[in-house]
C-alpha positions as CSV (number, residue, x, y, z in Angstrom):
1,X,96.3,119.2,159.8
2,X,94.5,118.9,156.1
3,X,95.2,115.7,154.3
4,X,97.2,116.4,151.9
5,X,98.0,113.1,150.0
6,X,95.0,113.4,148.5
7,X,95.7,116.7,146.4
8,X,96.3,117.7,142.8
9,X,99.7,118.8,142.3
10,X,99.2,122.3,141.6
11,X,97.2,122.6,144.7
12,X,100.0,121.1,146.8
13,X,102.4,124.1,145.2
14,X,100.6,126.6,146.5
15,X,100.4,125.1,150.0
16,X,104.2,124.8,149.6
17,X,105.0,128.2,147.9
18,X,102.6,129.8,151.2
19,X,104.6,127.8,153.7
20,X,101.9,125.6,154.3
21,X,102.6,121.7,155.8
22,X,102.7,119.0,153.1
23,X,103.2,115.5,153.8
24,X,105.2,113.4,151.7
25,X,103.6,111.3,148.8
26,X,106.1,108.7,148.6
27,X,107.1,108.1,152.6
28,X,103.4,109.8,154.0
29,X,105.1,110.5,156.8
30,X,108.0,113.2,156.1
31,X,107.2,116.9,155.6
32,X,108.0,118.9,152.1
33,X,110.4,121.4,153.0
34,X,112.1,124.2,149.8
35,X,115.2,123.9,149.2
36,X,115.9,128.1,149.7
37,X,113.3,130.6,149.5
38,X,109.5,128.7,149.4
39,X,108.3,131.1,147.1
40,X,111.1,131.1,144.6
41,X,112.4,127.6,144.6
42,X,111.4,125.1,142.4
43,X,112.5,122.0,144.6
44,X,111.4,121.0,147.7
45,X,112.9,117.9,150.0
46,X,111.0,115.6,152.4
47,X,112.5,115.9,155.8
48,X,112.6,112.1,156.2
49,X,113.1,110.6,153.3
50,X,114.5,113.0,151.2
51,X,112.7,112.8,148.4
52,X,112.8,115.5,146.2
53,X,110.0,117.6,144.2
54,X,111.2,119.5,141.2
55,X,108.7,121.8,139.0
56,X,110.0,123.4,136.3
């Protein structure tokens, strides 16, 4: 799996919008999952945490 802690915050959106794996910033252990439809959400939830990522 790519590291991605380490990537710019529009780079991790696409990996999230193309259903791509993205680990958590905040727990670095949870997975970013949407919250709906990955390509047309704007908020997506760490599986462990729950931490949430909102882009408007």
């Amino acid at each position: 799996m790519k590291d991605t802690l380490t990537l710019m915050p529009h780079e991790r959106l696409k990996m999230l919008r193309n259903g791509e794996i993205v680990l958590c910033t905040h727990c670095k252990v949870g997975i970013m999952q949407p919250i709906g439809d990955a390509v047309k959400t704007n908020t997506f939830q760490c599986n462990k945490c729950k931490r949430q990522m909102i882009f408007n």
